[in-house]
C-alpha positions in Angstrom: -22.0 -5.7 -16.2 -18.4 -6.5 -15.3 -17.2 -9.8 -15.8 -15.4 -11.8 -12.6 -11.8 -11.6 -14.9 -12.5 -7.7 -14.7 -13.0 -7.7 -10.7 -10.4 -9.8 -10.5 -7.8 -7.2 -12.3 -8.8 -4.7 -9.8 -8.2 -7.4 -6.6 -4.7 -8.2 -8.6 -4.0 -4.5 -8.8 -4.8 -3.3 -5.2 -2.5 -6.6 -3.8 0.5 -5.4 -6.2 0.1 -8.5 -8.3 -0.8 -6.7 -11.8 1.3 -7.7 -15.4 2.9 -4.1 -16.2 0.2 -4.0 -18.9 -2.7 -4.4 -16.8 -1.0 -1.4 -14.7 -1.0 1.0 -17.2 -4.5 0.0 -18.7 -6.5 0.3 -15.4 -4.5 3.5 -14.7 -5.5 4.9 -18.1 -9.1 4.0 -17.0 -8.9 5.9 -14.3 -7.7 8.5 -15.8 -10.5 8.5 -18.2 -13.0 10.5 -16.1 -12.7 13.5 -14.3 -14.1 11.2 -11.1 -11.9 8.6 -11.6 -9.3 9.7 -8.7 -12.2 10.0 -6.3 -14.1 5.8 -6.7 -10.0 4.9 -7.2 -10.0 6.6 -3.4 -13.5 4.9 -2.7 -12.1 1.7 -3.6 -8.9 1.7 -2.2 -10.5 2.8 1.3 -12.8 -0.2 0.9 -9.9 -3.1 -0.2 -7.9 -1.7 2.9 -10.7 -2.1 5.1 -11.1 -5.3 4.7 -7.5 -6.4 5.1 -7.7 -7.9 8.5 -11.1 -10.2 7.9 -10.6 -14.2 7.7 -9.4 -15.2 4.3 -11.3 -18.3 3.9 -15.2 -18.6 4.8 -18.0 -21.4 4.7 -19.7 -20.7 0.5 -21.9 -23.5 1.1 -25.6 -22.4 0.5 -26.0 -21.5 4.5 -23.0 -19.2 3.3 -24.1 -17.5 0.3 -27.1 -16.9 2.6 -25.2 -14.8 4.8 -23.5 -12.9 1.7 -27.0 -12.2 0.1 -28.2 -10.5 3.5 -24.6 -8.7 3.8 -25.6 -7.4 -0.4 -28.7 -6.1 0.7 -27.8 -4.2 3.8 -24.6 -3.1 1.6 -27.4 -1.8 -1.6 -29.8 0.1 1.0 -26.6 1.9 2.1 -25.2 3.2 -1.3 -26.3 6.3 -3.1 -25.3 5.9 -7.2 -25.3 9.1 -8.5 -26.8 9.0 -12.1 -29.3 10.2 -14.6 -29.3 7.0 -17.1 -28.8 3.5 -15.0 -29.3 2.7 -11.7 -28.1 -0.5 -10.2 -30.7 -2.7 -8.6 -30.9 -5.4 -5.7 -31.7 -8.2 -8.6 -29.1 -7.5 -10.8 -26.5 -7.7 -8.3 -27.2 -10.4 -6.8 -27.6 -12.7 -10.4 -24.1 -11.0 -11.0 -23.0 -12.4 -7.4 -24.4 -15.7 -7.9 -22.0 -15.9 -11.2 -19.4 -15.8 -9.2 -20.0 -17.0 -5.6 -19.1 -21.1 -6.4 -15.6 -19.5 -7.9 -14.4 -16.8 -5.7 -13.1 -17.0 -2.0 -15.9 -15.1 0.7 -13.8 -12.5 1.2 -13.4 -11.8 -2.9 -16.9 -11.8 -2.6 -17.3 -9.6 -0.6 -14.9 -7.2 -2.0 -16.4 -7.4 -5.3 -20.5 -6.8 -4.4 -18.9 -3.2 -2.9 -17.9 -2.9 -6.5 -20.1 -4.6 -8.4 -22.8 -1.7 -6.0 -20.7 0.7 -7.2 -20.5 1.2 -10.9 -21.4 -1.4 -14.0 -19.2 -1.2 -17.5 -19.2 1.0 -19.5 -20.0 4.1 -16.7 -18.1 5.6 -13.6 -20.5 6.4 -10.7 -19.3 7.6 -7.3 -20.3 5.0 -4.4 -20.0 5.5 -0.6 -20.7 2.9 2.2 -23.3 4.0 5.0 -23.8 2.9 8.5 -24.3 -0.4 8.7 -25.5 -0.6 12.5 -24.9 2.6 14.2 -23.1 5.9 14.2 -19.8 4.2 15.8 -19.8 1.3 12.7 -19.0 4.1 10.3 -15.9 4.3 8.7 -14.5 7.6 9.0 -10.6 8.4 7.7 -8.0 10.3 9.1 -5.3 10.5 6.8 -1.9 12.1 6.7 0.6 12.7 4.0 3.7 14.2 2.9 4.6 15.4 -0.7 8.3 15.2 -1.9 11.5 16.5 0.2 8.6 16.5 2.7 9.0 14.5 6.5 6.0 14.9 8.7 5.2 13.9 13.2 2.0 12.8 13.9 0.2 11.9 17.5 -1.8 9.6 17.3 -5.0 9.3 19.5 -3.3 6.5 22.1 -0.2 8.5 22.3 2.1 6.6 19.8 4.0 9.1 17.5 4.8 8.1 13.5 7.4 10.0 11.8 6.5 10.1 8.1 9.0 9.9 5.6 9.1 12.1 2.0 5.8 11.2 -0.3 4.2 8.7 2.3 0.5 8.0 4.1 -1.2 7.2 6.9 -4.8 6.7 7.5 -6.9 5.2 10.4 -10.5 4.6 11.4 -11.3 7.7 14.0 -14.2 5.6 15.3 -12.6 2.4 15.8 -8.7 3.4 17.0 -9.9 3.0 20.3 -10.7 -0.7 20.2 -8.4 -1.8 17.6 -5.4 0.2 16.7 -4.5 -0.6 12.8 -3.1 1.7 10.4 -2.7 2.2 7.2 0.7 2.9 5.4 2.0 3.8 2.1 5.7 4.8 1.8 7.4 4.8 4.6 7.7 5.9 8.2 8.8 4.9 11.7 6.3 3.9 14.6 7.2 5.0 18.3 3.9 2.7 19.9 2.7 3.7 23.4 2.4 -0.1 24.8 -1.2 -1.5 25.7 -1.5 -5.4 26.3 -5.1 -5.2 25.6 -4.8 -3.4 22.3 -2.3 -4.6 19.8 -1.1 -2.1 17.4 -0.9 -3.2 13.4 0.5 -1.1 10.5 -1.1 -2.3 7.3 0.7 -2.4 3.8 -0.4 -3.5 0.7 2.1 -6.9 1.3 2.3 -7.1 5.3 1.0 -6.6 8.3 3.4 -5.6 11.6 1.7 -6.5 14.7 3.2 -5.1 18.0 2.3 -4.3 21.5 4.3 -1.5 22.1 8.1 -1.0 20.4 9.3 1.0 17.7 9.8 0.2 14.3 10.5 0.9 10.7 7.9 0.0 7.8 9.5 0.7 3.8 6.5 -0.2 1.7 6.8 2.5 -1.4 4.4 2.3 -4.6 5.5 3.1 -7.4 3.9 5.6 -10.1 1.6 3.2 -11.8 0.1 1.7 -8.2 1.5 -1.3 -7.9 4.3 -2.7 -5.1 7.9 -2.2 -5.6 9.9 -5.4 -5.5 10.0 -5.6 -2.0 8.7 -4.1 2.0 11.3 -4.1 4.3 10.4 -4.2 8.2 12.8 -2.9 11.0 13.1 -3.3 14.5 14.0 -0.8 16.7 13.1 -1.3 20.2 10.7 -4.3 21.2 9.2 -7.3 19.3 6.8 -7.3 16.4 4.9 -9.9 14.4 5.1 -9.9 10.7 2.1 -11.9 8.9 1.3 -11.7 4.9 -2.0 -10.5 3.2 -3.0 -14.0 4.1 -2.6 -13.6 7.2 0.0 -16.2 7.5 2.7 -15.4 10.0 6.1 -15.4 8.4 8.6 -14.3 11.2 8.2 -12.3 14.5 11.6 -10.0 15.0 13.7 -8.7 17.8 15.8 -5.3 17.8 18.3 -5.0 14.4 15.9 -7.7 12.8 15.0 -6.7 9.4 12.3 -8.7 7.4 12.8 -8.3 3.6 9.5 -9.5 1.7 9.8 -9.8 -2.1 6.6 -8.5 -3.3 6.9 -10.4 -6.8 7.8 -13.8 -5.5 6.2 -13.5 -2.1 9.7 -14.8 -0.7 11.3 -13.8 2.9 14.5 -13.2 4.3 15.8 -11.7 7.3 18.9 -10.2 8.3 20.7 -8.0 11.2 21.4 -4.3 10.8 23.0 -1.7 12.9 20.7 -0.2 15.3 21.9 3.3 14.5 20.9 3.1 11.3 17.0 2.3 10.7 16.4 6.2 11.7 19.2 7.6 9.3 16.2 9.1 6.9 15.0 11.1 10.1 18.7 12.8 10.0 18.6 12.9 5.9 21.0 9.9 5.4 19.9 8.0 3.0 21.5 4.4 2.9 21.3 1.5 0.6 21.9 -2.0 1.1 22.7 -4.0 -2.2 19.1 -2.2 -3.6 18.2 -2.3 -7.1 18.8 1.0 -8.9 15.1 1.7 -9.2 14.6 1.5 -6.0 17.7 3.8 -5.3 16.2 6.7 -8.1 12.5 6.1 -7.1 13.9 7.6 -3.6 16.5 9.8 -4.9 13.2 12.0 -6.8 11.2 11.7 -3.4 14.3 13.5 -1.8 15.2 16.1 -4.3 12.1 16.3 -6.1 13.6 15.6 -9.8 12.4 13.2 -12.5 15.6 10.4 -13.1 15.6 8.9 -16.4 17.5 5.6 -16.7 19.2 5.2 -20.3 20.2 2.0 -20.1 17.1 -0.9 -20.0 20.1 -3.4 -18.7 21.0 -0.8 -15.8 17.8 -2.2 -13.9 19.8 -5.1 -13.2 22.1 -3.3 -10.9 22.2 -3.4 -7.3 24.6 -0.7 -5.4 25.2 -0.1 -1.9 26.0 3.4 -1.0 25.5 5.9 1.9 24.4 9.6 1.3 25.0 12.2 4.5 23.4 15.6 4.3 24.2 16.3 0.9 22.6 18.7 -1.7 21.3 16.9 -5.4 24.6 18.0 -6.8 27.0 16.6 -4.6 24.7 13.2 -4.3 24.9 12.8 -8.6 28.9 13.1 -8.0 29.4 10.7 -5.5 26.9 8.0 -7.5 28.6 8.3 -10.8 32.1 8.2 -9.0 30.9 4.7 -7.0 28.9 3.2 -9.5 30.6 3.8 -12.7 27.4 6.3 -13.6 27.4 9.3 -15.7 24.4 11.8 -15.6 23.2 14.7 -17.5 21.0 17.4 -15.8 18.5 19.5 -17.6 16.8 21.5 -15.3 14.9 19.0 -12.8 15.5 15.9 -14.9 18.6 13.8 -14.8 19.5 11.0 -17.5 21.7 8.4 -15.7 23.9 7.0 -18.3 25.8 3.1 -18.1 26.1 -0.5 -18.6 25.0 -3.7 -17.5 26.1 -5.1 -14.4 28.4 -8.2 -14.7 
């Protein structure tokens, strides 16, 4: 059975907090079966979900009581699809028991899910099932663009998100009604019909932006092994919003040409004004950067053009560059890099070396 330091790697990884090492070894387990994408989906669905609980719960004995009973509803609910081991009520709760005086409730939680869905050394597909009725059940709808792709969605209350190149959305059908939260990954802009009675929340893997109705830009971009860039940027538009943390600990509430900048890696925040006319430049393909790391500029610049950039230089990362790009085709954006950054590229097909050196 997995070990707590095991379920812990995969809490670490989902909250962007993974070592690059641990990144590429869970990614190269999930890549080790051909179901692998599908429980990484399971999973991921399941983490998300339980974003907005409380962080910190009573683990006294009355506690664990509580967690047991959750366990056993949670077991007669899951289907484990295999011919050699099933998992059974009294093996997951001694593995829960392990670990219920060390872990928070809501790690708990989180990891009997798991713990119900596969065991080491095997990869078994797990669902959750209704827990009380037909409306309990969590049932996705998602939306997503590839690369050099921009999408409009309705949503069911009327709001309208505008989804940048390689982004997603995804929000309960049965629950939007009652509590408007969704999902995000990449980036995209929120136009949110107003409703005192229903606040609306965009969920990243770092933040959450509550509003009542405004408009708004969320940046929160993965990168290709999973875990958080270095940082999610939130912009006002029209209105006010509240920014809290995955702790749910409030860290600034903003007013139009606020931007919240959130450092993914040292959990750090700093705000600053912009121009209004600017937080929808993707929408009119201008692409601007602010003093942004240069991985951050190429990670975009391959959405955009769908290329692969190759950074020669390991000192390069480093380097922060401010620059605007209007309207302008792969070729003419590669000139007017190398001429204001000092770059040289090479292009061989759809992959571009950037060439360089270290920023003083």
């Amino acid at each position: 059975m997995w070990k707590e330091e095991n379920f812990e790697r995969l809490l670490r990884y989902w909250h962007g907090k993974s070592s690059p090492k641990e990144e590429v070894e869970i990614r190269q387990w999930l890549a080790s079966e051909p179901e692998s994408e599908a429980l990484f989906d399971a999973l991921k669905d399941y983490f998300e979900t339980i974003r907005l609980e409380e962080t910190t719960y009573d683990v006294s004995d009355k506690g664990y009581k509580r967690l047991s009973d959750k366990i056993t509803d949670w077991e007669e609910s899951v289907r484990v699809e295999t011919d050699s081991v099933s998992v059974t009520k009294d093996a997951t709760q001694k593995a829960m028991k392990s670990v219920s005086r060390k872990l928070s409730y809501k790690k708990i939680l989180a990891l009997a899910a798991v713990l119900a869905g596969f065991v080491f050394g095997g990869l078994y597909i797990w669902k959750i099932g209704a827990q009380a009725s037909e409306q309990e059940k969590v049932v996705w709808m998602k939306k997503e663009t590839g690369r050099k792709q921009q999408e409009k969605v309705a949503l069911p209350d009327g709001s309208m998100v505008y989804l940048n190149v390689e982004s997603r959305i995804k929000y309960n059908t049965n629950s939007f009604a009652q509590e408007r939260t969704i999902y995000l990954e990449g980036e995209a802009f929120f136009e949110v019909t107003p409703d005192k009675k229903r606040p609306f929340r965009v969920v990243t893997s770092s933040l959450t932006t509550q509003v009542l109705g405004t408009s708004f830009n969320v940046q929160a971009y993965r990168n290709s092994m999973g875990s958080n860039y270095g940082s999610t940027h939130v912009t006002v538009a029209t209105g006010k919003v509240r920014v809290v943390d995955s702790v749910q600990a409030e860290l600034e509430q903003l007013l139009p040409g606020d931007e919240l900048i959130y450092d993914n890696t040292h959990h750090s925040v700093q705000t600053r004004k912009v121009d209004l006319s600017t937080i929808r430049s993707w929408q009119n393909k201008r692409l601007i950067f602010r003093d942004t790391p240069i991985a951050e500029i190429v990670a975009q610049l391959e959405r955009w053009y769908d290329v692969s950039i190759v950074i020669d230089n390991p000192a390069l990362y480093s380097c922060h560059f401010t620059a605007t790009f209007n309207q302008l085709t792969l070729q003419q954006t590669l000139e007017l890099l190398s001429i204001t950054t000092n770059l040289s590229y090479q292009q061989n097909g759809k992959t571009i070396t950037l060439r360089g050196n270290a920023c003083q």
